[in-house]
C-alpha positions as CSV (number, residue, x, y, z in Angstrom):
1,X,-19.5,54.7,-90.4
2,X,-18.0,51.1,-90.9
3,X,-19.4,47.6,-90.2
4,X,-18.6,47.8,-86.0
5,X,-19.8,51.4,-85.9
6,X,-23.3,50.6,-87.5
7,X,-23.5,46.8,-85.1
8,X,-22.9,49.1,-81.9
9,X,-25.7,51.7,-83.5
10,X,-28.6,49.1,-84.3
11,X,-27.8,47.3,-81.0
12,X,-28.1,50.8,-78.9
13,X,-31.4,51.5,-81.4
14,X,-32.5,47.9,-80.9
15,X,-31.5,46.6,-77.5
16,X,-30.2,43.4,-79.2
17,X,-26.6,42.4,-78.2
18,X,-24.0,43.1,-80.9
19,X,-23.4,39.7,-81.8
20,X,-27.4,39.3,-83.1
21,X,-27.3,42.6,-84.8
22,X,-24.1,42.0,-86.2
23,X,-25.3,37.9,-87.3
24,X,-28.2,40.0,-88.7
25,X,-26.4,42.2,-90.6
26,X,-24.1,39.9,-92.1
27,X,-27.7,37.9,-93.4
28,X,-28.9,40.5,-95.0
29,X,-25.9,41.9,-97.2
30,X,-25.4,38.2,-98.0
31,X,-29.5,37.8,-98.9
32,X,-28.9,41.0,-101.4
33,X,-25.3,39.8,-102.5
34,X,-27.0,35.8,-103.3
35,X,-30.0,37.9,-105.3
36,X,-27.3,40.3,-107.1
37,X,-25.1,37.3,-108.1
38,X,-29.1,35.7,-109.6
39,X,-29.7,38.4,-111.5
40,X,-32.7,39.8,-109.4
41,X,-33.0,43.4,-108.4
42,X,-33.5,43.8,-104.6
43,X,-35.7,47.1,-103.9
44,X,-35.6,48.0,-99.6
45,X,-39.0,50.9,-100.4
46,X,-38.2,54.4,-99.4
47,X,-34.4,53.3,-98.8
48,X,-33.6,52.4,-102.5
49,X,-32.7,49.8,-105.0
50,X,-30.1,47.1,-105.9
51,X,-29.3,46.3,-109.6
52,X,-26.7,44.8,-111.4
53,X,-25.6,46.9,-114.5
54,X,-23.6,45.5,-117.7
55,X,-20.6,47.4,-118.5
56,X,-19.6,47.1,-122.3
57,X,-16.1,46.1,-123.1
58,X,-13.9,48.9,-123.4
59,X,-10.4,50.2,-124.4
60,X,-7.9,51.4,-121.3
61,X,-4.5,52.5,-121.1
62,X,-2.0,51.0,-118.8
63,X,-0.6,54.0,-116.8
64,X,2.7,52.5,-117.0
65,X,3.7,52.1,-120.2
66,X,1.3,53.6,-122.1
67,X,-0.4,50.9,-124.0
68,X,-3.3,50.3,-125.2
69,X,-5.4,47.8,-123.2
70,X,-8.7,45.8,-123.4
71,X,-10.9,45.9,-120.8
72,X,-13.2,43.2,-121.0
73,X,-17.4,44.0,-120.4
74,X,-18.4,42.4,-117.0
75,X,-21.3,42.7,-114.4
76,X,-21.7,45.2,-111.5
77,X,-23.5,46.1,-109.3
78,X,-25.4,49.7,-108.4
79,X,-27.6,51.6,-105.7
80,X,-30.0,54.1,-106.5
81,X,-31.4,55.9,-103.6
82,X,-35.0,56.1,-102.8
83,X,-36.9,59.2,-102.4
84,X,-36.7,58.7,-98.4
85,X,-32.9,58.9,-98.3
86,X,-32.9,61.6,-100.6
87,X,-34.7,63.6,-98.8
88,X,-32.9,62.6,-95.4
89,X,-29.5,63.3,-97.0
90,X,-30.8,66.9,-98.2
């Protein structure tokens, strides 16, 4: 399902035209991507948890030639699923 596909869903669920679900939708991944970028964990209870996970600086190879590279330790980000979604999943 992409971004149009779930608008048309919460707005047939919802009754809400697209364009408010959609406006809606767009808040809220920006609200969990402005508390991501700040360091906070965002937790949505029995549908899982947002957290933002250090990755240490590593060595890579470049595929082509060979070399050895540096990849350099940076922030992302990183879902775990709640016990809800497990279970709906399964």
């Amino acid at each position: 399902m992409n971004k149009a596909e779930l608008v048309e869903e919460v707005a047939s669920q919802t009754g809400l035209t697209k364009r408010a679900c959609r406006q809606t939708i767009d808040s809220i991944t920006s609200a969990i991507a402005d508390s991501l970028a700040s360091g906070e964990k965002v937790t949505l209870v029995g549908f899982g948890s947002f957290t933002v996970r250090k990755r240490k600086a590593r060595q890579g190879r470049n595929p082509q030639t060979g070399g050895k590279i540096q990849i350099p330790a940076k922030k992302v980000p990183k879902f775990e699923p709640g016990k809800n979604l497990k279970e709906a999943v399964a």
